[in-house]
SEMI-939678 format. One record per residue (C-alpha): residue number from 1; x, y, z. Coordinates in pm, 1 decimal, always signed. Example, Ala and Ser with C-alpha at 12.3 -4.5 7.8 and 13.67 -1.06 7.14 Angstrom:
PT;resi;xx;yy;zz
PT;1;+1230.0;-450.0;+780.0
PT;2;+1367.0;-106.0;+714.0
***
This chain:
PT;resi;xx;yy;zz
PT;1;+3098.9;+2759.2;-2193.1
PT;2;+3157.1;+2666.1;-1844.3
PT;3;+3221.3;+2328.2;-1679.7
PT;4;+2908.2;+2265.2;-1538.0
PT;5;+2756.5;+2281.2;-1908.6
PT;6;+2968.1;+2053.5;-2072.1
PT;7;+2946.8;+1770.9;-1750.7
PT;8;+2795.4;+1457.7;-1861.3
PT;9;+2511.4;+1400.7;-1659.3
PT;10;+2527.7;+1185.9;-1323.1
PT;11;+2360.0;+840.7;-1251.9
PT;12;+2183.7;+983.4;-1021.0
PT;13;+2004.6;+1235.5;-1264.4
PT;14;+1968.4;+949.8;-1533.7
PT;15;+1788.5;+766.4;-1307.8
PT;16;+1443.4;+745.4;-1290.2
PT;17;+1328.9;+975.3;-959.6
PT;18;+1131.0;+877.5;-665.8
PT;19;+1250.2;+556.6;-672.6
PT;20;+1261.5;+405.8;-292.8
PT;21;+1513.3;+81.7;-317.4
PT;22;+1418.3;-79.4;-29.0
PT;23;+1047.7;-46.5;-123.3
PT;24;+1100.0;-161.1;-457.8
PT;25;+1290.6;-422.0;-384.3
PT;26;+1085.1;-565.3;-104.6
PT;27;+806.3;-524.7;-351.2
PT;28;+957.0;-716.4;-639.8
PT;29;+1078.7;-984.5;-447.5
PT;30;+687.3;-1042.9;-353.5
PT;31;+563.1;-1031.1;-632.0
PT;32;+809.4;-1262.9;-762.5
PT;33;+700.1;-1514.3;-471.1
PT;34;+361.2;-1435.9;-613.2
PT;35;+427.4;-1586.6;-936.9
PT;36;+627.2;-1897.4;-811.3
PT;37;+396.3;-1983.3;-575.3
PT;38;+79.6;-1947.1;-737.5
PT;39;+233.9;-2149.6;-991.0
PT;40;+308.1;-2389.4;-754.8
PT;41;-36.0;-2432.5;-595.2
PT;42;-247.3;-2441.3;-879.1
PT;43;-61.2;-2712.6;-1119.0
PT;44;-174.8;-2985.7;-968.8
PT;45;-574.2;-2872.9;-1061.9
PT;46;-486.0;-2959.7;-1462.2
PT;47;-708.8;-3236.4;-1606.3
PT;48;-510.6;-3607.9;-1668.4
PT;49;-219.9;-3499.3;-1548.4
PT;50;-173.2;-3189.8;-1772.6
PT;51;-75.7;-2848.2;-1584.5
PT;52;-272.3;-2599.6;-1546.4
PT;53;-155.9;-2273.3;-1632.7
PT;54;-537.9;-2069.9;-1611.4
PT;55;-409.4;-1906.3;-1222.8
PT;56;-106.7;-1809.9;-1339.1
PT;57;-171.9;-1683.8;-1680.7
PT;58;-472.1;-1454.3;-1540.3
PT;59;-222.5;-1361.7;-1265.6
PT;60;+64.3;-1253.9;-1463.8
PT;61;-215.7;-1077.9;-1611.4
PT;62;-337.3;-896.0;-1334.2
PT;63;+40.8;-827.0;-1301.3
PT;64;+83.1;-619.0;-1591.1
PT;65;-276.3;-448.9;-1535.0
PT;66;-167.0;-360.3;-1175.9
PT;67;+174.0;-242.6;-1316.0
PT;68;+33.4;-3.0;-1569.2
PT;69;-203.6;+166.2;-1338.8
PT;70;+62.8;+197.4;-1107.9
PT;71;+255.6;+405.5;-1363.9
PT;72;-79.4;+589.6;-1423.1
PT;73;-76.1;+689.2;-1066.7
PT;74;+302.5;+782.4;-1012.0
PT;75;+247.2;+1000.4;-1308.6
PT;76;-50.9;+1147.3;-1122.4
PT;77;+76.2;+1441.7;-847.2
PT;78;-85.4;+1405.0;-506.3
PT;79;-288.2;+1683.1;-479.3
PT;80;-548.5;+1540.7;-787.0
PT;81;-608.5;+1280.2;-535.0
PT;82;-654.6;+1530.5;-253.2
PT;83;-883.8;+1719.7;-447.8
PT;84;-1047.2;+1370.6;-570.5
PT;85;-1070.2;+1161.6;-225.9
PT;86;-1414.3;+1271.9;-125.8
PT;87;-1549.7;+1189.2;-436.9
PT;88;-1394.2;+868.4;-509.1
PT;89;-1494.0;+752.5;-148.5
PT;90;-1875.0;+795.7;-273.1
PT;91;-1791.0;+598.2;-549.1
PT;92;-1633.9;+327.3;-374.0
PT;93;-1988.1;+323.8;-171.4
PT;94;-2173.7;+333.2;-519.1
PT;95;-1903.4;+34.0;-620.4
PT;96;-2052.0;-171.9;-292.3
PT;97;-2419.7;-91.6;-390.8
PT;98;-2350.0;-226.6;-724.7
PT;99;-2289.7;-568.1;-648.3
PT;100;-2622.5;-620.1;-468.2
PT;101;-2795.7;-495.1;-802.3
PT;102;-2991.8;-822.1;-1004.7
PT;103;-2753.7;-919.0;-1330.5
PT;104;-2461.6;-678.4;-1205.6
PT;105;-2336.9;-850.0;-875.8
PT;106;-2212.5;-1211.4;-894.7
PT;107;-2200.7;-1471.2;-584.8
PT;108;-1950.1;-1739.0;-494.3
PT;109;-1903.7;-1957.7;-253.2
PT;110;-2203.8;-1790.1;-60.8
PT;111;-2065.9;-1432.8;-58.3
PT;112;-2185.4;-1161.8;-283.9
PT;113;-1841.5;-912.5;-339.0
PT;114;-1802.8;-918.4;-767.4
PT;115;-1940.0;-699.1;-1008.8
PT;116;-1995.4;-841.5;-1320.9
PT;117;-1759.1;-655.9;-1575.7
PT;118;-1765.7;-837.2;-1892.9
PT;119;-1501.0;-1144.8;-1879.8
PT;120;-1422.6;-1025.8;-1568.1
PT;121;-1539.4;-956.4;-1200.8
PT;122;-1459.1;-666.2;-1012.1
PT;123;-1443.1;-693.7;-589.9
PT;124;-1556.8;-350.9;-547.2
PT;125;-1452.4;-398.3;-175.1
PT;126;-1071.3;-397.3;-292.7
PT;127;-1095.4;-107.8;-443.7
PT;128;-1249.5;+77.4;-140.2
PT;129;-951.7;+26.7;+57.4
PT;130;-779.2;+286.9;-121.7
PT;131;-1031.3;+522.6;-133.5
PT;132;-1114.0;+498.3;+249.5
PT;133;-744.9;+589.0;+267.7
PT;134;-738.3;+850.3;+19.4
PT;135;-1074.4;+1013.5;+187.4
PT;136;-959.2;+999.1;+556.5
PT;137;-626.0;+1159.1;+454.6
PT;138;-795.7;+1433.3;+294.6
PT;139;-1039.4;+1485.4;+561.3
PT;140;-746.7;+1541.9;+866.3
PT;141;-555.1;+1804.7;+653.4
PT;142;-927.8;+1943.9;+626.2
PT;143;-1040.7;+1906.1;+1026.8
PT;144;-723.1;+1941.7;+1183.3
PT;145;-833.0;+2138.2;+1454.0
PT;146;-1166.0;+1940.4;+1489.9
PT;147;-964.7;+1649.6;+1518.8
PT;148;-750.3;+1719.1;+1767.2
PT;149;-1040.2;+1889.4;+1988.7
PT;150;-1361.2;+1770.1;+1947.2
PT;151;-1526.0;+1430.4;+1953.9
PT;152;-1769.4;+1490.2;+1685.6
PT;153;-1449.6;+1568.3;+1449.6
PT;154;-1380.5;+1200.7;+1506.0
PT;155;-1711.9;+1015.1;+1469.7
PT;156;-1793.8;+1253.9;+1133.7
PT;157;-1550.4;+1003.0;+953.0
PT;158;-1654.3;+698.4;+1124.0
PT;159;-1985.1;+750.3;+1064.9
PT;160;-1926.2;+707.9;+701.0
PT;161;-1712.0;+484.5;+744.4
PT;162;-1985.9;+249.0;+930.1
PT;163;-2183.1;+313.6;+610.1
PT;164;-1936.7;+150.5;+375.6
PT;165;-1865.4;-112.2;+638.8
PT;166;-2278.7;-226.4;+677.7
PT;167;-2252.0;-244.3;+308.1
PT;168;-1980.7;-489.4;+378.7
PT;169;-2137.9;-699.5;+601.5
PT;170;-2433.3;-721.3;+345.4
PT;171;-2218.3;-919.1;+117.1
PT;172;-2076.7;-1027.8;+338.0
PT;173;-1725.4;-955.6;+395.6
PT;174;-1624.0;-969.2;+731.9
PT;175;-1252.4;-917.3;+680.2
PT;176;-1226.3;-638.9;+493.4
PT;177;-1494.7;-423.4;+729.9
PT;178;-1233.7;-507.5;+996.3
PT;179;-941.4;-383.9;+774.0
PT;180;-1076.8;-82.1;+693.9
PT;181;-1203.9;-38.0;+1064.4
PT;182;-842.3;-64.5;+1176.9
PT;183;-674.5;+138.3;+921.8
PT;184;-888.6;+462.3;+974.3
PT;185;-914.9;+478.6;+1330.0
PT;186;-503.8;+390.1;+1302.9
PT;187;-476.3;+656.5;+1075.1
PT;188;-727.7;+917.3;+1305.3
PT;189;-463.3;+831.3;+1572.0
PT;190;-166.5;+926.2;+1405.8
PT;191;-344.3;+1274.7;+1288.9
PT;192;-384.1;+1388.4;+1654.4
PT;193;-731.8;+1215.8;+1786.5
PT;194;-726.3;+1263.8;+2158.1
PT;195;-562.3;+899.2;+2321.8
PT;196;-885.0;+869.4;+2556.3
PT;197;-1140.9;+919.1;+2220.8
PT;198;-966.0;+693.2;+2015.2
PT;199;-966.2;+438.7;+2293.6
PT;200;-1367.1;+489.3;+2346.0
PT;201;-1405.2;+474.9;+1973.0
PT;202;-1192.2;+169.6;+1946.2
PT;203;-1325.4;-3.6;+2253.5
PT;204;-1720.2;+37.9;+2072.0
PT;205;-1554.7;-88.1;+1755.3
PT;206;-1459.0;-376.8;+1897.9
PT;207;-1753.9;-487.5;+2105.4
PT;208;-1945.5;-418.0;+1761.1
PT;209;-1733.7;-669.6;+1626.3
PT;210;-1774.0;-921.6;+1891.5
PT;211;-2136.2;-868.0;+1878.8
PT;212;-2154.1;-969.3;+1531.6
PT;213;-1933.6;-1311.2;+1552.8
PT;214;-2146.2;-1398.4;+1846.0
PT;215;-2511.5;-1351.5;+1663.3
PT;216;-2364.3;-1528.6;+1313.5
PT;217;-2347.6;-1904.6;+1398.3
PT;218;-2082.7;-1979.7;+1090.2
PT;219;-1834.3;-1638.6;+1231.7
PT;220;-1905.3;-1814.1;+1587.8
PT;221;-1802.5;-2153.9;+1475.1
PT;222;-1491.4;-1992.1;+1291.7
PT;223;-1394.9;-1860.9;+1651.4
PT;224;-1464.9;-2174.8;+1810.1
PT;225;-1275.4;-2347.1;+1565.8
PT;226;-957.6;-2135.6;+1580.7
PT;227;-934.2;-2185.1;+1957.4
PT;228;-875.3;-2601.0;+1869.2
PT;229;-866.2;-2663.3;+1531.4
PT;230;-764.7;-3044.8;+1627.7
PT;231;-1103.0;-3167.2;+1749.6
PT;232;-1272.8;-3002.4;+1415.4
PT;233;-1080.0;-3140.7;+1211.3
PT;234;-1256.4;-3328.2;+986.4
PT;235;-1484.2;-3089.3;+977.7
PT;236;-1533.0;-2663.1;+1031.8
PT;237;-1143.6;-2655.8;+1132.5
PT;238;-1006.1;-2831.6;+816.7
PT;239;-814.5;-2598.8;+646.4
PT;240;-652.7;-2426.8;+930.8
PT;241;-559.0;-2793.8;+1057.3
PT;242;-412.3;-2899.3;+730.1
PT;243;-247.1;-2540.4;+702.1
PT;244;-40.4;-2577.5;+1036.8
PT;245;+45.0;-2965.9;+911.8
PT;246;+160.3;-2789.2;+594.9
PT;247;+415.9;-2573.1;+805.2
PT;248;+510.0;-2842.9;+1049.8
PT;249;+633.8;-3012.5;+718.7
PT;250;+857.8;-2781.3;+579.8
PT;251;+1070.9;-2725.9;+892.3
PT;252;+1359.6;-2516.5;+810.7
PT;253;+1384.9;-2543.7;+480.3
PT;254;+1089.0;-2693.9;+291.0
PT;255;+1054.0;-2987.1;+80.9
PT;256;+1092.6;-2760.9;-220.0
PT;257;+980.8;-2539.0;-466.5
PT;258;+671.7;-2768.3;-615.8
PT;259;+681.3;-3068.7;-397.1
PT;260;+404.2;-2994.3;-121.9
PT;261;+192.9;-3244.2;-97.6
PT;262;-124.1;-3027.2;+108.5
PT;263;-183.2;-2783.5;-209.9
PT;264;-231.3;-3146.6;-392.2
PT;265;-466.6;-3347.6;-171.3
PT;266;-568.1;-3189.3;+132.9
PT;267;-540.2;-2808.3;+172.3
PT;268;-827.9;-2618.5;-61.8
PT;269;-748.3;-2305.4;-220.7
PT;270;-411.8;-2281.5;-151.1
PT;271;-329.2;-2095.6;-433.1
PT;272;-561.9;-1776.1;-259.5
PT;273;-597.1;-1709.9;+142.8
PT;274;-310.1;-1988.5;+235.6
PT;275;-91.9;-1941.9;-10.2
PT;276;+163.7;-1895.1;+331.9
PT;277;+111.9;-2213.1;+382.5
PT;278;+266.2;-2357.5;+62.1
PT;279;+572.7;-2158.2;+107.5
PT;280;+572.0;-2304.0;+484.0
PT;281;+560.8;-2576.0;+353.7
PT;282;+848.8;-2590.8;+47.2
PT;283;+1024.8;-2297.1;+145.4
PT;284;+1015.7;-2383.6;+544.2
PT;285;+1082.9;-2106.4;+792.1
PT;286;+1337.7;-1930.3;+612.3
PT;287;+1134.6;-1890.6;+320.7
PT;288;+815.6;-1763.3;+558.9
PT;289;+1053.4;-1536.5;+727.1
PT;290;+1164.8;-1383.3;+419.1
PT;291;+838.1;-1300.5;+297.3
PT;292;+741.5;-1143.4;+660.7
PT;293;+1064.7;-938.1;+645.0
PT;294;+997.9;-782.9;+280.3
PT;295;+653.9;-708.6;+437.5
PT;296;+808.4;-523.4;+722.7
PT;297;+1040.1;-313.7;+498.1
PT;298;+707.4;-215.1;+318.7
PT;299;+556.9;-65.7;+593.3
PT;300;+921.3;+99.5;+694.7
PT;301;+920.9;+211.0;+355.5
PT;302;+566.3;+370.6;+400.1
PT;303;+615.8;+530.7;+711.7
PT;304;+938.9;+675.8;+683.1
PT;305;+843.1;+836.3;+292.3
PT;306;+516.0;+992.7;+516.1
PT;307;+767.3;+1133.4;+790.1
PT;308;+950.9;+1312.1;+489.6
PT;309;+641.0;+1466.1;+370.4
PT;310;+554.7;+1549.1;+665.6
PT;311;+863.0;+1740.1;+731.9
PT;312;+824.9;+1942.0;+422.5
PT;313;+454.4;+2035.1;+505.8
PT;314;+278.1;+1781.4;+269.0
PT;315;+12.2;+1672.5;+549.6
PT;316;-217.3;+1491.6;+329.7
PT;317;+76.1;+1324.0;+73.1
PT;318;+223.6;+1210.6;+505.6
PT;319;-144.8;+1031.9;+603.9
PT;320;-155.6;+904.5;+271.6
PT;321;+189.6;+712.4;+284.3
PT;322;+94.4;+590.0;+690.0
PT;323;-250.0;+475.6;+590.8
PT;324;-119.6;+264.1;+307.5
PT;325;+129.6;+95.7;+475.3
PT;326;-151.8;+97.2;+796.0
PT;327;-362.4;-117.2;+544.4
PT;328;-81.9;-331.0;+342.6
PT;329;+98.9;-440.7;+684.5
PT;330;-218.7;-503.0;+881.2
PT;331;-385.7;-759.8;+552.9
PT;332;-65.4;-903.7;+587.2
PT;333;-45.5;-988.7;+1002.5
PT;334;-407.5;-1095.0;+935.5
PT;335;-335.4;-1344.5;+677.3
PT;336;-15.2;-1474.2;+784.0
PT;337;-213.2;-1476.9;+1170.5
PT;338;-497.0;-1697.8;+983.0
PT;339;-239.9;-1924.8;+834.5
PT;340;-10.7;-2002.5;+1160.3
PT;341;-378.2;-2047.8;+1344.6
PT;342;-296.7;-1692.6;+1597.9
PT;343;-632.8;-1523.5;+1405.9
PT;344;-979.1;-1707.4;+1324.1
PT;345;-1001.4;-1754.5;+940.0
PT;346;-1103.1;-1476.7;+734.8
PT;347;-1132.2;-1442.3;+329.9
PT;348;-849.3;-1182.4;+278.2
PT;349;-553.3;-1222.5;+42.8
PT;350;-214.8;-1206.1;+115.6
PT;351;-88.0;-861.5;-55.5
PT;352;+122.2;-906.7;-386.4
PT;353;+133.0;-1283.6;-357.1
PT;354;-201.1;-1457.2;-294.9
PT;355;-383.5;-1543.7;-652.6
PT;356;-700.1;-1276.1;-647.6
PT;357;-648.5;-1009.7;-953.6
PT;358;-854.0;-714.5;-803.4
PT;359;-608.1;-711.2;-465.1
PT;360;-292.2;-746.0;-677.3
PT;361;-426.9;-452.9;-909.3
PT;362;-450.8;-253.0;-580.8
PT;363;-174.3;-362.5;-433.2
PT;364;+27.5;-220.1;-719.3
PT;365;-173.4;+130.4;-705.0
PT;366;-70.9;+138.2;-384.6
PT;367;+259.4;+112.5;-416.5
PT;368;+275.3;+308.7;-692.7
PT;369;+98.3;+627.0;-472.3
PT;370;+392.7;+571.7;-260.9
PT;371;+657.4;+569.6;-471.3
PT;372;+451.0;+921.0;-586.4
PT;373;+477.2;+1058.5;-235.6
PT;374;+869.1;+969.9;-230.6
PT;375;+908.6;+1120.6;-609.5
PT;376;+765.8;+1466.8;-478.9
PT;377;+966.9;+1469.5;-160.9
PT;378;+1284.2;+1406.3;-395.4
PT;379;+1154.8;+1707.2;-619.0
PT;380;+1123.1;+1929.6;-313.2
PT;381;+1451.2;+1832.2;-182.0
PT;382;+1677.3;+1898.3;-465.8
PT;383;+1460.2;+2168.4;-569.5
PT;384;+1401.8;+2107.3;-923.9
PT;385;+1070.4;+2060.2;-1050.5
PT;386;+981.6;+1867.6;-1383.6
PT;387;+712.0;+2021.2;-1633.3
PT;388;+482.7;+1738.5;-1527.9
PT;389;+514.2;+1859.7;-1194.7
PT;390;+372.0;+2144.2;-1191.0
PT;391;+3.6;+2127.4;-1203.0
***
């Protein structure tokens, strides 16, 4: 019997693999913020003076629905999803159709975006996020070539892409047709698009987006609004006024953890799109600069576990880990944008800590994919391969 059989195994083969620490931590610590602060914001709404604990009970429960899938999917190699992406892009676009059907799609507050599922509503749009990620990923490893050289290998994807996006606007849902604008033609950048076609293609995306604020009065007025929210507000700029008074209150270091007095009389929803400005408010700067920096190791995170599969010749596993942390750090500058008043407003949800269960179930998938992507590079690198692995 030699040595090596009779050595007692190492942490670091105890341990569970593919396990970024940064990312998990950065993670955890938001989703932890999450909790706390949609706690926070949504006490007040009890009846006689009794808290209410609905948010944060359907939260936590969104939680532990987002945290099992995301053990689904780090149990799940990569190349299922390769194989998978085109087909799970058609049925994000049969998702968006859905909601538009009579008795299927529920509206609130104007906007059409929930399929009726039961007790519960699904935002189809959430979902196709992912799947615009997963599908774009798969299609560079698949038109390389035609990428790199040819326009019509980079308007092929955006022309489905403007398809899911119309169905967007239909709902409408202005926000996330911009996200997912932004993260495929970032993504169609980073896998070799010509600099002078992405610039044409971004340049026509971007008028199209003007175009559409300036012949929709209420998108127009949200504009308007942004540019001085003080002499709106009492009216159209409102929230955003009462958001920035929210943050002008908590200086450094808030008035603390459940004392804000905009989530009580003055700022709506807090507990959803301006949940930043509650913890501007009782956590100050240092607390809003903490939550910015945990989003910036994120998207580190994401882009340095792509560069790794990259180097060891996983293309699509690479555009899958820089399109999801294209997508989570670019919801997060538009939020946070929104709340300090740099970005008009727009209804999209602060990743991992904003109270919305569909993003925080995707949210978790997502990070869960990445911590996939790292798991496989680990594999590769020490050069062992678990029975699960091999499919």
């Amino acid at each position: 019997m030699t040595a090596s059989m009779v050595r007692p195994r190492g942490a670091s083969e105890l341990r569970m693999p593919g396990l970024d620490g940064p990312l998990v931590t950065a993670v955890a610590i938001l989703l932890g913020f999450g909790i706390l602060m949609v706690a926070s914001a949504s006490m007040h709404l009890g009846d006689r003076g009794t808290a209410n604990l609905h948010y944060v009970t359907r939260h936590l429960l969104a939680l532990l629905i987002g945290a099992g899938l995301a053990w689904l999917v780090y149990r799940t190699p990569t190349n299922w999803w390769h194989k998978s992406s085109t087909a799970l892009y058609f049925v994000g676009l049969f998702l968006l159709v859905l909601v538009f059907v009579p008795g299927l799609g529920r509206e609130a507050n104007g906007a059409q975006r929930w399929v009726a599922a039961g007790p519960l509503s699904l935002q189809t749009s959430e979902f196709m996020k992912l799947f615009i990620v997963l599908y774009v990923s798969g299609y560079l490893v698949r038109r390389q070539l035609e990428v790199a050289h040819r326009v019509w290998g980079v308007v092929k994807p955006i022309l489905l892409l403007i398809l899911a996006c119309a169905l967007l606007m239909m709902q409408p849902d202005f926000g996330t047709a911009a996200v997912l604008l932004m993260t495929a033609f970032g993504m169609l950048f980073l896998g070799g698009a010509p600099l002078w076609q992405f610039a044409l293609l971004l340049s026509i995306a971007v008028s199209a987006l003007i175009a559409l604020i300036w012949v929709s009065p209420y998108r127009l007025e949200r504009v308007t609004t942004f540019l001085n929210p003080w002499e709106h507000a009492q009216d159209a700029g409102y929230q955003l006024a009462q958001a920035l008074i929210a943050f002008g209150r908590g200086e450094w270091t808030g008035v603390g953890l459940g004392n804000g007095i905009q989530k009580q009389f003055y700022l709506p929803e807090a507990h959803t799109d301006f949940v930043m400005a509650v913890i501007g408010e009782e956590l100050g700067l240092l607390g809003t600069l903490l939550v910015i920096c945990m989003f910036a190791v994120i998207v580190w995170r994401a882009y340095a576990i792509g560069v790794c599969a990259e180097s060891r010749g996983d293309r699509y596993a690479a555009y899958v880990a820089y399109g999801l942390g294209l997508w989570l750090g670019m919801q997060a500058f538009i939020n946070i944008g929104v709340n300090v008043g740099l970005l008009p407003t727009k209804g999209l949800t602060l990743p991992f800590l904003s109270y919305g269960s569909n993003s925080l179930i995707v949210c978790c998938i997502a990070v869960g994919m990445l911590l996939r992507v790292c798991r496989e590079n680990a594999s590769l690198a020490t050069g062992r391969e678990a029975p699960w692995q091999r499919v």
